[in-house]
DRENDRENDO-239985 format. One line per field, with one value per residue (C-alpha): chain; x, y, z; residue number from 1; residue in three letters. Coordinates in pm, 1 decimal, padded with zeros to 6 digits, always signed. Last residue first. Layout:
ch <- (A	...)
c1 <- (X	...)
c2 <- (Y	...)
c3 <- (Z	...)
i <- (NUM	...)
aa <- (ALA	...)
END
This chain:
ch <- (A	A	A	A	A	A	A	A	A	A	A	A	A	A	A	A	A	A	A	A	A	A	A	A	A	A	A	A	A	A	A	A	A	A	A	A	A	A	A	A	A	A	A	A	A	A	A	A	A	A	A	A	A	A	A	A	A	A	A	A	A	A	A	A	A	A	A	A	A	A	A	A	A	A	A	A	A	A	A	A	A	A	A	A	A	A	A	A	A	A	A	A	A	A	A	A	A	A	A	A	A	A	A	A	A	A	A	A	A	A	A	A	A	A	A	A	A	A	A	A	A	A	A	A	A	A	A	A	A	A	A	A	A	A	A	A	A	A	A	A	A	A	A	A	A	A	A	A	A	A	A	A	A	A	A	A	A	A	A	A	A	A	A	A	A	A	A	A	A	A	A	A	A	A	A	A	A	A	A	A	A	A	A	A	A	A	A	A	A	A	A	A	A	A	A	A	A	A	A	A	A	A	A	A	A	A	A	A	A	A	A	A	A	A	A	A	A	A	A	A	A	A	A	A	A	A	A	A	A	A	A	A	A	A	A	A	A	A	A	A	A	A	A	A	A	A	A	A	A	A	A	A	A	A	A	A	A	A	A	A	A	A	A	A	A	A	A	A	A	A	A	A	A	A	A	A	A	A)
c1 <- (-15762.6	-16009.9	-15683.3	-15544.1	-15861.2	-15930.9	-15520.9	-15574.5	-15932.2	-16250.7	-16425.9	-16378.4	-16101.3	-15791.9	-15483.4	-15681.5	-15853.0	-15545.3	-15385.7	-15673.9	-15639.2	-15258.4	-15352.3	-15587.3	-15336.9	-15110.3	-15342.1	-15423.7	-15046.0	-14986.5	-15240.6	-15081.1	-14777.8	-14531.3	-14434.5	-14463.5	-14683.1	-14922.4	-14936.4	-14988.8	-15309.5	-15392.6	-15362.3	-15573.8	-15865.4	-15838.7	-15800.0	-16083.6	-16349.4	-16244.8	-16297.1	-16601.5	-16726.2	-16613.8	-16763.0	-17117.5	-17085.4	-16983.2	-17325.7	-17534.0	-17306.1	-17366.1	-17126.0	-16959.9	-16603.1	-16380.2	-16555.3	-16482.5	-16149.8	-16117.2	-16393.2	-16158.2	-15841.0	-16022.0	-16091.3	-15855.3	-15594.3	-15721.6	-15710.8	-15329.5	-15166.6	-15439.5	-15428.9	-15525.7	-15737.6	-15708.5	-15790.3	-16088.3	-16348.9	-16247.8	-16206.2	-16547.1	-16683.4	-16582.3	-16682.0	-17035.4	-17006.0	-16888.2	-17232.5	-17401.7	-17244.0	-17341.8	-17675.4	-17746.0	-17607.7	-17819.5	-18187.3	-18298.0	-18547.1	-18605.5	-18418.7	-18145.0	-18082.0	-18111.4	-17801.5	-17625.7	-17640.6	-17378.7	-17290.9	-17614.1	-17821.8	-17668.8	-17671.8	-18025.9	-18119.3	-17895.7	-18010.4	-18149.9	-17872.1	-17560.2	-17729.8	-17750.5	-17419.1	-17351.2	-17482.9	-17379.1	-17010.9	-17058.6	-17201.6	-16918.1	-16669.4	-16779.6	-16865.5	-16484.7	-16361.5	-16545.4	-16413.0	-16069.6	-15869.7	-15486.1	-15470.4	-15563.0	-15321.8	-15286.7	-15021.5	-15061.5	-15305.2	-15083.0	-14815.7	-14949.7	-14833.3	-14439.3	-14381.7	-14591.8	-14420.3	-14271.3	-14593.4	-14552.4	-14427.7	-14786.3	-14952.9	-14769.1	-14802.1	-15167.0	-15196.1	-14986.0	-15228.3	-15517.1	-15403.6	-15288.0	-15608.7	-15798.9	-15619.7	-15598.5	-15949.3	-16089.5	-15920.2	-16068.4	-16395.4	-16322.1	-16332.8	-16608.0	-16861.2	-17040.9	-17113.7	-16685.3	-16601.3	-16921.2	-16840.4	-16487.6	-16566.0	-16838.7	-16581.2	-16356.6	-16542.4	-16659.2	-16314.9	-16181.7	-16497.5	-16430.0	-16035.2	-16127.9	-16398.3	-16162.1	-15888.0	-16092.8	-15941.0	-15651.8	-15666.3	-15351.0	-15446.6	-15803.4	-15634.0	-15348.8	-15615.0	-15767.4	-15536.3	-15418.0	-15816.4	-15748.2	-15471.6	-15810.0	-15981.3	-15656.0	-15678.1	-16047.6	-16057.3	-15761.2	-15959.3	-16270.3	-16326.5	-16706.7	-16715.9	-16431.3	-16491.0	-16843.0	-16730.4	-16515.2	-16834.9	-16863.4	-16482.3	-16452.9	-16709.3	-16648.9	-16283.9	-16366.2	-16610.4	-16339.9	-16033.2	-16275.8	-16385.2	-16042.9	-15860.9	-16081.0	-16042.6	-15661.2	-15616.6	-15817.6	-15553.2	-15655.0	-15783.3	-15373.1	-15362.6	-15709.6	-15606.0	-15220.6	-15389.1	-15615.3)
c2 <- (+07874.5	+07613.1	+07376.2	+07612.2	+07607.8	+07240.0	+07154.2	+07441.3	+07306.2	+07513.9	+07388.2	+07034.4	+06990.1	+06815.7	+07087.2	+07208.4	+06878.4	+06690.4	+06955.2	+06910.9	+06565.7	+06596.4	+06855.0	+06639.3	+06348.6	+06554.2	+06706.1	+06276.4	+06233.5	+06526.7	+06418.2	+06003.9	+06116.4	+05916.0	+05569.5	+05487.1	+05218.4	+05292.8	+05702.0	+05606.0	+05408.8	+05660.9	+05938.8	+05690.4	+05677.9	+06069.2	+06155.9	+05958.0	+06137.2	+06468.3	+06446.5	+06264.9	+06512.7	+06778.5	+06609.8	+06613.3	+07034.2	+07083.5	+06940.9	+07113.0	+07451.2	+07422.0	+07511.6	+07191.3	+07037.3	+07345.1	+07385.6	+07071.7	+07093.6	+07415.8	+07253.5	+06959.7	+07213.5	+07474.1	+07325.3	+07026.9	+07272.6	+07484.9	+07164.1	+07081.4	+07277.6	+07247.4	+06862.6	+06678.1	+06373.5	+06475.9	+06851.8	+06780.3	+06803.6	+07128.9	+07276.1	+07139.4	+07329.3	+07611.0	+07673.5	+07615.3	+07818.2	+08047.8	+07979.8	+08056.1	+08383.6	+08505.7	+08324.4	+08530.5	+08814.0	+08821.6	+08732.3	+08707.5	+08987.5	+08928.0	+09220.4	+09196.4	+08849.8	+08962.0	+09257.3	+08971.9	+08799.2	+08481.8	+08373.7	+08500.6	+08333.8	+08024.0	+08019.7	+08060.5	+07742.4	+07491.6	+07624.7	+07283.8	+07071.2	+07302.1	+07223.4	+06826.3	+06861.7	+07006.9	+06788.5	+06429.0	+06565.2	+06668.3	+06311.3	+06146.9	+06299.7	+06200.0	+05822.8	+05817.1	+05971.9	+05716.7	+05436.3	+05554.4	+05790.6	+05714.5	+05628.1	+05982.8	+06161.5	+06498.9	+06741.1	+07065.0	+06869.7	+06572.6	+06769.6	+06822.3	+06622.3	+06569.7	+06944.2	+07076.1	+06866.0	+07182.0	+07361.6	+07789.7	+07727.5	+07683.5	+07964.1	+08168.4	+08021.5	+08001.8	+08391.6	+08452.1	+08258.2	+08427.8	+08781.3	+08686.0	+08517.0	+08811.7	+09067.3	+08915.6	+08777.9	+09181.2	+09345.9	+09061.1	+09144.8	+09538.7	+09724.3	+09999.5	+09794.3	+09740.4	+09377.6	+09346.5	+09326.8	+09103.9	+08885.9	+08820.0	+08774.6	+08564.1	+08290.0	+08365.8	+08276.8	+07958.7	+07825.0	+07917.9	+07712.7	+07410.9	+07397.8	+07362.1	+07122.0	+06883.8	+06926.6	+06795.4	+06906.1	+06886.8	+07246.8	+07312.3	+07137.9	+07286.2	+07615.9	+07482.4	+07364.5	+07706.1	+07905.9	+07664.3	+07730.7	+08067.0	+07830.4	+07650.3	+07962.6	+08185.7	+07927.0	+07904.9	+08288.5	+08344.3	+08111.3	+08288.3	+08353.3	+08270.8	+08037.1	+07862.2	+07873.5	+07804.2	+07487.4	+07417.8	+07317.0	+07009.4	+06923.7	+06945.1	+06725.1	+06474.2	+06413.0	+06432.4	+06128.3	+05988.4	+06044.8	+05922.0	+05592.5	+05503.9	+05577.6	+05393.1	+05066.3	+05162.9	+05144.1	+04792.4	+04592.9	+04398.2	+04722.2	+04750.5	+04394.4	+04466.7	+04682.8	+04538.1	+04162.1	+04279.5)
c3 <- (+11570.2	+11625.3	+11657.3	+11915.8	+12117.3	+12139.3	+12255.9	+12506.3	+12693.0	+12643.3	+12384.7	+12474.3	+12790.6	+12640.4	+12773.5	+13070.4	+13142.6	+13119.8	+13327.0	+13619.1	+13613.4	+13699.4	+13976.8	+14128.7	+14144.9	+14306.6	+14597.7	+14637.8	+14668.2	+14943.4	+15150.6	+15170.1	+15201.4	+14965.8	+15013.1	+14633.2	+14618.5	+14920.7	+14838.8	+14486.1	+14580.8	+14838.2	+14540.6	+14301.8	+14574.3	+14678.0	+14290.9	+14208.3	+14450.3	+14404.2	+13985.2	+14067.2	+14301.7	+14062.7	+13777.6	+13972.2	+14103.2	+13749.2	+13609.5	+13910.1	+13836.0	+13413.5	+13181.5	+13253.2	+13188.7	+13219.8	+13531.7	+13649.0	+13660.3	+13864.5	+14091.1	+14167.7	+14182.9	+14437.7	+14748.1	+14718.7	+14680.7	+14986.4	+15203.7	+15126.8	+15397.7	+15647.8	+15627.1	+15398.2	+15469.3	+15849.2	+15807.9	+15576.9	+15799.3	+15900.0	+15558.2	+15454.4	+15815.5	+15751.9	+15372.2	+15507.4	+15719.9	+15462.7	+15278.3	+15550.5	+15630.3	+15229.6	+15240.1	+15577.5	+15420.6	+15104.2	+15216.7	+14926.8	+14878.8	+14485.9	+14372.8	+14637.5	+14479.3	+14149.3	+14263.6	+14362.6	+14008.1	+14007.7	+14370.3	+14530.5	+14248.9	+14247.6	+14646.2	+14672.4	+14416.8	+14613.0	+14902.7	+15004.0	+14840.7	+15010.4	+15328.3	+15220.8	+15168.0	+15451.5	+15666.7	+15498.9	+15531.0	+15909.6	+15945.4	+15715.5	+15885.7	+16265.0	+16148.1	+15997.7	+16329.5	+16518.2	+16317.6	+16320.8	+16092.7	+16083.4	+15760.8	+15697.0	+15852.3	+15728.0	+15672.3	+15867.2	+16143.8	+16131.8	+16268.7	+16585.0	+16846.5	+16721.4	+16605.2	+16884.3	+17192.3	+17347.8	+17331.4	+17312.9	+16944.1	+16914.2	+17074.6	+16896.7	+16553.9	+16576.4	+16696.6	+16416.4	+16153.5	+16303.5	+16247.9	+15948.8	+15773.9	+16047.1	+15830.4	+15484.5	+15445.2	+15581.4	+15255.6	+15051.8	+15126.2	+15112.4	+15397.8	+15453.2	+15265.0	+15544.5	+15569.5	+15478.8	+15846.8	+15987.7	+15716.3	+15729.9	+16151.2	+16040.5	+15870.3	+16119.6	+16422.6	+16173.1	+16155.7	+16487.5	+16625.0	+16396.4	+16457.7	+16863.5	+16773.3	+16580.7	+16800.9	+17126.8	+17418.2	+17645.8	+17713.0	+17555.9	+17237.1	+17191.3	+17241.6	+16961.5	+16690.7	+16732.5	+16705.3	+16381.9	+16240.1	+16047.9	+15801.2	+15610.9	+15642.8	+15455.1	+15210.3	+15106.3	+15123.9	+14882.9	+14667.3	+14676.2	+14276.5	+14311.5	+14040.4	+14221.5	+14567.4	+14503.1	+14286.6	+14637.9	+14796.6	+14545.8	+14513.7	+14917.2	+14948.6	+14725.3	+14810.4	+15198.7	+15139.4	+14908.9	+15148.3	+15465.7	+15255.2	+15134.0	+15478.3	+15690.0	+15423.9	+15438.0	+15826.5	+15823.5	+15586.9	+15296.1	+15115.4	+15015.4	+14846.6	+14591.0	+14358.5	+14330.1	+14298.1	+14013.5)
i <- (278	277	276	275	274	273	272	271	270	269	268	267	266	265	264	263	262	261	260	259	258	257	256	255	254	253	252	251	250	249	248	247	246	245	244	243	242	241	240	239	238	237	236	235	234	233	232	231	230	229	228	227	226	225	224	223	222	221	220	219	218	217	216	215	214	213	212	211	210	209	208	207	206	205	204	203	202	201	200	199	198	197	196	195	194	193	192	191	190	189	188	187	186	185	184	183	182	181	180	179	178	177	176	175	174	173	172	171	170	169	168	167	166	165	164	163	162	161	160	159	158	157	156	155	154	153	152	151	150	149	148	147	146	145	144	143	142	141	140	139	138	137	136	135	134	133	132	131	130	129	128	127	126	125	124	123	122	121	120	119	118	117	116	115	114	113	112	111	110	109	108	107	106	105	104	103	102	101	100	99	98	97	96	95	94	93	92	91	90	89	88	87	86	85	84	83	82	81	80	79	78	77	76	75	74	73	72	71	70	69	68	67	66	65	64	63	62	61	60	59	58	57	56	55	54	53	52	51	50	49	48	47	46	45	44	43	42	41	40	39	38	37	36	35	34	33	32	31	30	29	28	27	26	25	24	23	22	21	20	19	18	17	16	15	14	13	12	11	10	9	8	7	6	5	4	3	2	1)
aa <- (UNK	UNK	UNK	UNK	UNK	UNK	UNK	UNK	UNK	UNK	UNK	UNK	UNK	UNK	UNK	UNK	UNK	UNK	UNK	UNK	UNK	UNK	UNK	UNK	UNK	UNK	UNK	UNK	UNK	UNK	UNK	UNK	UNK	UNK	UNK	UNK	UNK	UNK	UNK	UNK	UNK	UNK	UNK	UNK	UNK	UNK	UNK	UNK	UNK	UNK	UNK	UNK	UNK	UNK	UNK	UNK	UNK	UNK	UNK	UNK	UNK	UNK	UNK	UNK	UNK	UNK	UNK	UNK	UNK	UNK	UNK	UNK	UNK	UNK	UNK	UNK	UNK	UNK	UNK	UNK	UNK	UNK	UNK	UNK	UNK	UNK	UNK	UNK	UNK	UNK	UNK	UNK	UNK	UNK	UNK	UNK	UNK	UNK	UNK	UNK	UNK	UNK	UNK	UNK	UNK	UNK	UNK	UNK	UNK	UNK	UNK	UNK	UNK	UNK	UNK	UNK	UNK	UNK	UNK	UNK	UNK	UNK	UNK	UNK	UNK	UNK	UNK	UNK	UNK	UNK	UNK	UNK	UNK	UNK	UNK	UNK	UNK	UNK	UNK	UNK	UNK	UNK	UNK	UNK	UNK	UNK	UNK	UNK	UNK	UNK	UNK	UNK	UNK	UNK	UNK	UNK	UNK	UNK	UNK	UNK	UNK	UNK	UNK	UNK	UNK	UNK	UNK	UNK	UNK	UNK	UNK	UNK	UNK	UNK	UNK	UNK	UNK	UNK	UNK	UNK	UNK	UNK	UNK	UNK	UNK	UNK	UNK	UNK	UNK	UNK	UNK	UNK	UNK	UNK	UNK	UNK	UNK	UNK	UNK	UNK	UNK	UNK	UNK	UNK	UNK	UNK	UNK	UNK	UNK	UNK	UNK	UNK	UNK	UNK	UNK	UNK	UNK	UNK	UNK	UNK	UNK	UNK	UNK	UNK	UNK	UNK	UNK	UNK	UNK	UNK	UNK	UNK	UNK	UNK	UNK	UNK	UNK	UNK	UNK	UNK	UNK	UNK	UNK	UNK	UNK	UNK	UNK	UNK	UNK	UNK	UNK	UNK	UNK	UNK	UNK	UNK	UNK	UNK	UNK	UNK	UNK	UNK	UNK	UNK	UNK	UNK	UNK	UNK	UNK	UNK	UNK	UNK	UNK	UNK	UNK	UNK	UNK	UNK)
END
């Protein structure tokens, strides 16, 4: 037990545990809307919207959180406001303001000398660098919108699988709809120090990818996601320890092995169950 224990010895890696599993869970349960919703593109292109952002916040000696967090939701409603209409498609409007952002981000920051020292934890993560206040700031915005995602639990499941129901029973559609990307914005924001913006739109979508080869159900998948989310964060940080990797990029690869297990041993639905039905 010596090799589970040694690593939570030091203070860095205790921080690091509980933000990677908080921002495990709650990436695995919002990303289940990602998934059943088919908005991967979007969860990407959000995660990379909030570099402008990052660098304003930066140049104005600001707080990088905050400055990610209002790029993230101004392009969450700008996707919104664009595809309302119906005169540009959804995913039309992701891939203008994804690379309008993006460019405005990469201006901005090859306009700071120091970028590639100062600011590479935001496209890679950092998580054993997260400090008590940050760890109290993640799990707040966590505990919010999961309790959010709790309330409209009910709402959501019908936008996201019957629209036209939704219309039918007055739902108030686009409200859900720009809620729900809120939403979206803020996982990907509190995730930027787990993860980084690189890695945040895997953690999005390979938890809930898992889990819905596990569950027919989005309350059952929504609880193997988080579990799903939650182990790989703990066994990447393990691996990261023991094998000197990055700590974001080992807890992406841990998902992705659970996620081929399921794939290939998944009942009714997995590879290995299919071919031997066939």
């Amino acid at each position: 037990m010596s090799w589970l224990l040694e690593p939570l010895g030091y203070g860095f890696m205790q921080r690091g545990m509980a933000a990677a599993v908080i921002v495990g869970i709650l990436c695995s349960v919002v990303g289940c809307y990602v998934v059943v919703r088919s908005m991967a593109f979007l969860g990407d292109a959000m995660a990379h919207a909030i570099l402008p952002g990052v660098a304003v916040a930066y140049l104005l000696q600001g707080n990088l959180m905050l400055g990610a967090l209002v790029a993230a939701i101004a392009v969450a409603l700008g996707i919104g406001f664009l595809s309302r209409s119906g005169m540009v498609r959804e995913d039309t409007a992701i891939g203008i303001l994804f690379a309008a952002a993006l460019s405005l981000g990469v201006a901005l920051i090859s306009s700071i000398q120091t970028y590639a020292v100062d600011l590479t934890h935001i496209l890679f993560g950092n998580v054993l660098g997260v400090t008590v206040s940050d760890l109290w700031l993640t799990g707040g915005l966590a505990l919010i919108v999961l309790a959010l995602v709790f309330v409209f639990f009910k709402p959501f499941l019908v936008v996201s699988f019957d629209p036209v129901l939704a219309a039918t029973l007055r739902l108030p559609v686009e409200l859900l709809r720009n809620l729900l990307l809120i939403l979206l914005a803020l996982t990907i924001v509190v995730s930027l120090q787990a993860v980084g913006v690189g890695l945040v739109a895997a953690m999005l979508v390979t938890p809930g990818a898992t889990a819905y080869l596990l569950a027919r159900r989005l309350s059952t998948m929504m609880i193997w996601a988080g579990i799903v989310g939650g182990f790989s964060s703990m066994a990447g940080l393990y691996l990261s320890y023991y094998a000197n990797i990055a700590s974001g990029a080992a807890i992406v690869l841990v998902a992705t092995a659970l996620f081929l297990l399921a794939f290939l041993f998944a009942p009714r639905r997995g590879w290995l169950w299919r071919a031997l039905k066939r």
